[in-house]
C-alpha positions in Angstrom: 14.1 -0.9 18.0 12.0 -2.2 20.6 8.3 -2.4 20.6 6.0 -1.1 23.4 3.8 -3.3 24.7 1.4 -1.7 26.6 -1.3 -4.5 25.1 0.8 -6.8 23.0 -1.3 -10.3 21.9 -0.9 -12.9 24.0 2.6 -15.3 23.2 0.9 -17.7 21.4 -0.3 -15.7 18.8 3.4 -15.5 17.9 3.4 -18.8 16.8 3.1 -18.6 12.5 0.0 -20.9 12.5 -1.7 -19.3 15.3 -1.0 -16.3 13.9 -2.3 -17.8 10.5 -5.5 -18.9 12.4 -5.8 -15.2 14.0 -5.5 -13.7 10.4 -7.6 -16.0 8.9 -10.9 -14.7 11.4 -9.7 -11.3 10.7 -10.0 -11.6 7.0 -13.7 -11.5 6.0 -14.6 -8.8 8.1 -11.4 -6.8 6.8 -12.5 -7.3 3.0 -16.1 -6.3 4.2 -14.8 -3.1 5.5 -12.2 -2.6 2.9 -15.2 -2.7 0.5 -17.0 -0.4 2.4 -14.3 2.0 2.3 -13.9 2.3 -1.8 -17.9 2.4 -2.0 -18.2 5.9 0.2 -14.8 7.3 -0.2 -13.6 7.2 -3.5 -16.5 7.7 -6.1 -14.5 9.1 -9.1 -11.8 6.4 -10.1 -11.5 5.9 -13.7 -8.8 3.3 -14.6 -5.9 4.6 -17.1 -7.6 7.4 -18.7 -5.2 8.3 -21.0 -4.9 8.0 -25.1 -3.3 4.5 -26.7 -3.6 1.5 -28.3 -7.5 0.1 -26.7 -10.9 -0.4 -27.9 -12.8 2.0 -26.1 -13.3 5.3 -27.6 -11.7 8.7 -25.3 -12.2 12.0 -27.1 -12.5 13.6 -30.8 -9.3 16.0 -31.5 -8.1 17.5 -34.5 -6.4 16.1 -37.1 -2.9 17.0 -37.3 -1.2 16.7 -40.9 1.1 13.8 -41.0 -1.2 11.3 -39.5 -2.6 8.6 -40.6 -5.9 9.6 -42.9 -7.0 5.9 -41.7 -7.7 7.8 -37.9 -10.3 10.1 -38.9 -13.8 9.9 -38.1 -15.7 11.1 -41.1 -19.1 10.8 -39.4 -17.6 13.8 -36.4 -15.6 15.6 -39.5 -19.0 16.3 -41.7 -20.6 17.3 -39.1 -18.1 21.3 -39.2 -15.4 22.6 -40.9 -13.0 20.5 -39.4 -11.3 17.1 -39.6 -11.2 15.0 -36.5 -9.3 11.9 -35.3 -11.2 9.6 -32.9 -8.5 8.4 -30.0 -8.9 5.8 -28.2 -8.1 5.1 -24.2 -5.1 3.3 -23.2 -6.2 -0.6 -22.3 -2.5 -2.2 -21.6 -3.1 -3.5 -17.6 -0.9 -1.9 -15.2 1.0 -4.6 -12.6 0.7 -3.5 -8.8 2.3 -5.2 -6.5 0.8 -5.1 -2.6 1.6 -6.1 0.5 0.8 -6.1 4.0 3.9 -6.9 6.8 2.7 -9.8 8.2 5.3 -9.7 11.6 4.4 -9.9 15.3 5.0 -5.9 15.6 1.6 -5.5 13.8 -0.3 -7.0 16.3 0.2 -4.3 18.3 -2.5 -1.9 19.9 -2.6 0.8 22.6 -5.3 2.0 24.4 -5.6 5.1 21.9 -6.1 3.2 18.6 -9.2 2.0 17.7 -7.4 -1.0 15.2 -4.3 -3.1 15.7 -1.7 -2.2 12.7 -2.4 -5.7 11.5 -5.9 -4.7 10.9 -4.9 -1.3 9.5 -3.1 -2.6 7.4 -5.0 -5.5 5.8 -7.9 -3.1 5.1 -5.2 -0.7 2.8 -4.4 -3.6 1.4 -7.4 -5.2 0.2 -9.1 -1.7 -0.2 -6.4 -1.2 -3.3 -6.7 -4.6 -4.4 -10.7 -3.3 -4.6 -10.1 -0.2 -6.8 -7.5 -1.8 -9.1 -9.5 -5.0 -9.9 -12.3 -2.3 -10.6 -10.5 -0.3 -13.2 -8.8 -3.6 -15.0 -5.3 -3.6 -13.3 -3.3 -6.4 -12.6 -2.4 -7.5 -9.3 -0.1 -9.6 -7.1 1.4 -10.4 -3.9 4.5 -11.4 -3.6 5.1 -14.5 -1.7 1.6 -15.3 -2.5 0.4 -14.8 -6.1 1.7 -13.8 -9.2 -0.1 -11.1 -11.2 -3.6 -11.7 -12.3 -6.6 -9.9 -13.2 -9.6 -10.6 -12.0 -12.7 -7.8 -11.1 -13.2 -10.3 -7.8 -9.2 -9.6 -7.2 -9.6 -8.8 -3.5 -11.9 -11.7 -2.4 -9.5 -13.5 -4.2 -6.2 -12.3 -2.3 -8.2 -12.5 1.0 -9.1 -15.9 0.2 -5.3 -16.3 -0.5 -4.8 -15.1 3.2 -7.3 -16.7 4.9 -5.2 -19.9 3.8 -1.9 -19.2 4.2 -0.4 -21.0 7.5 2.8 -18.7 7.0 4.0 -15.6 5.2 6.8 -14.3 5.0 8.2 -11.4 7.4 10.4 -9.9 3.5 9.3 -11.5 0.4 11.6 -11.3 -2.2 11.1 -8.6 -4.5 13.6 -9.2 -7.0 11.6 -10.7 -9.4 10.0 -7.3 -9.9 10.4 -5.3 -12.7 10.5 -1.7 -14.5 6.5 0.0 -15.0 5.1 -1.8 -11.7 3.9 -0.2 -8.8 4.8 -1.5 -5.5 2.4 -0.8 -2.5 4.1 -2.0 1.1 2.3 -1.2 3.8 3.9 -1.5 7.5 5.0 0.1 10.7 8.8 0.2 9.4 10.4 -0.4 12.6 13.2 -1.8 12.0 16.9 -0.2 11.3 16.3 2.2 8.1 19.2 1.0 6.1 18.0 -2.8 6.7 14.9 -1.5 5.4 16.7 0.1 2.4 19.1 -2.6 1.3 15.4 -4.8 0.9 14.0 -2.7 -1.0 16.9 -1.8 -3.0 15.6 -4.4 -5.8 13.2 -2.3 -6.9 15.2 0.7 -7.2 17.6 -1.1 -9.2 14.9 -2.7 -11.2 12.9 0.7 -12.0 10.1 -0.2 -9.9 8.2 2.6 -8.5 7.4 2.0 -4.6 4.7 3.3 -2.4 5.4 2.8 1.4 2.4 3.4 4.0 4.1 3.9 7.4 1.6 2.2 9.7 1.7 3.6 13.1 0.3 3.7 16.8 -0.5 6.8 18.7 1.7 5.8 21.6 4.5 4.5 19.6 5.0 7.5 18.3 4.3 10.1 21.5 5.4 7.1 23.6 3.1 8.4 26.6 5.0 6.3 29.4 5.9 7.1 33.0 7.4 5.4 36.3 7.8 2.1 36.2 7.8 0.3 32.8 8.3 -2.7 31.0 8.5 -2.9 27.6 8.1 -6.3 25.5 10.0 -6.6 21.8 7.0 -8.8 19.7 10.0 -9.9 17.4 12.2 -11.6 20.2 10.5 -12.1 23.4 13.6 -9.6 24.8 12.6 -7.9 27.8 13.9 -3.7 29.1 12.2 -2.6 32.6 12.5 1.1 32.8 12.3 2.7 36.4 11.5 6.1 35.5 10.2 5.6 31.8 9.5 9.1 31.0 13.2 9.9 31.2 13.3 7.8 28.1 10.7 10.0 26.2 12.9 12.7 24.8 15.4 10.2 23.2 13.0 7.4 22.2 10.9 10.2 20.1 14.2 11.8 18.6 15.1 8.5 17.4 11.7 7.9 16.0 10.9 10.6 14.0 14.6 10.5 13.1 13.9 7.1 11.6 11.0 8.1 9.4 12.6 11.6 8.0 15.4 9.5 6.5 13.2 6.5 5.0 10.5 10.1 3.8 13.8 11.3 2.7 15.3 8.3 0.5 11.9 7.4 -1.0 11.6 11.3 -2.5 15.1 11.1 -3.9 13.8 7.6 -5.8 10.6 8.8 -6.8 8.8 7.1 -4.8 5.7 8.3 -2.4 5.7 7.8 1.7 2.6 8.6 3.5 2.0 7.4 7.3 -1.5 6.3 8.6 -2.3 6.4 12.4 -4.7 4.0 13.9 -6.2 6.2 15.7 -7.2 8.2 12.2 -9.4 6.8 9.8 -8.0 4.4 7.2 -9.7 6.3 3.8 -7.3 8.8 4.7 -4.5 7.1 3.9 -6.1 5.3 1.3 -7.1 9.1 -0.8 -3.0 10.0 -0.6 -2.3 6.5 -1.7 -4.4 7.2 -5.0 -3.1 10.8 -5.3 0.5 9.1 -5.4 -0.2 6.1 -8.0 -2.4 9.1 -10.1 0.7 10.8 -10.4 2.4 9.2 -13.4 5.7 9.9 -12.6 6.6 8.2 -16.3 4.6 5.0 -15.6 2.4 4.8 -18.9 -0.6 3.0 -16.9 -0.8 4.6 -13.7 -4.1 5.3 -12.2 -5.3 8.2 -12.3 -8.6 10.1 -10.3 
């Protein structure tokens, strides 16, 4: 599908290392505002919260016959009638996988978005890097660093950005495996089955996938009339339209078309979709983004509010 260009970047921003280079001055600013983001918006996340093997105490219950007399807490017990058990919280880190699409289409802006979809993007993604260094999670990106934990995790995968010359358009993802979480955040433009046979690793693999549609106001009402010419950021391939708004109708049929059956695929896996526009605020996207990876779906480790 072709991508309107009613302010593409200029050609040589195409090139990988000036696009490197143009990533690279976005970067600091990005993690400042990703920061800024998990500071006012959310105030109430609390890692794994759930009972296991850990150090940290969770709650008192009682004590059910067949366990362990090893578990009780005498001290709690003399203090009633009753006999309790001291549990304590799950502590096993969790691995999430994020990414941001790095391709020429995410450069794009339109005169109604306050952000490019680059920039959009890069804020989700160190935003979550942000909250799950915070709670103790691991994280990685593929293509760029394998899991790690580290409670500096997104200066460290912004650093990690700021100094790659290239990244690739589809990392492999095969390497992936069962109990991760996989955030992908991008405008998902192209062809949905191309999109589906990528991601088809993880579904294979039991990974659980959270995509985060990325999207421009006028990409998705394209707002075009009379004479038009549209630029595809992937190819340099040129379409001049003499009446564009005749195709309006079609172009937004195929569109939302696009998204209902990518929606559609990812509900039958399991796994969450949510889109952002840039013309909304990014915590937005970021609050249904923690909803999604709080619900455990199965995942012993998921975050949860």
């Amino acid at each position: 599908m072709a991508r309107v260009g009613e302010a593409q970047a200029p050609i040589e921003a195409r090139d990988a290392l000036a696009r490197g280079r143009l990533r690279a001055s976005l970067v600091p600013d990005l993690l400042v505002e990703a920061r800024r983001i998990v500071n006012t918006v959310i105030a109430g996340w609390h890692g794994r919260r759930k009972q296991g093997i850990g150090e940290n105490f969770w709650q008192f219950r009682p004590y059910s016959e067949g366990e362990s007399v090893n578990r009780i807490d005498w001290r709690r017990s003399a203090r009633d009638d009753h006999t309790y058990v001291r549990d304590r919280e799950w502590e096993a880190a969790h691995t999430v996988w994020l990414w941001a699409d790095p391709s020429p289409s995410m450069l794009y802006k339109s005169a109604g978005a306050s952000v490019s979809k680059e920039s959009r993007a890069l804020v989700l993604a160190l935003a979550m890097a942000e909250l799950l260094s915070r709670s103790g999670e691991r994280i990685a990106w593929p293509g760029l660093t394998d899991p790690f934990t580290n409670r500096n995790g997104a200066e460290r995968i912004a650093s990690r950005l700021m100094h790659a010359a290239s990244l690739p358009a589809r990392p492999d993802l095969s390497a992936i495996r069962r109990f991760s979480d996989v955030v992908l955040i991008s405008d998902f433009l192209d062809p949905a089955d191309e999109i589906m046979a990528w991601l088809d690793a993880l579904a294979r693999h039991g990974a659980r996938a959270h995509l985060v549609e990325i999207a421009d106001p006028a990409e998705e009402t394209f707002p075009y009339a009379g004479r038009t010419e549209f630029t595809d950021p992937e190819t340099g391939d040129k379409l001049t339209a003499g009446r564009a708004e005749r195709l309006a109708q079609d172009y937004r049929h195929l569109y939302a078309a696009r998204r209902a059956e990518l929606a559609a695929w990812c509900k039958r896996l399991g796994w969450s979709f949510t889109t952002n526009h840039t013309d909304r605020l990014a915590s937005e996207a970021l609050v249904r983004l923690h909803l999604a990876m709080g619900d455990d779906g199965g995942y012993g480790g998921s975050v949860r509010p």
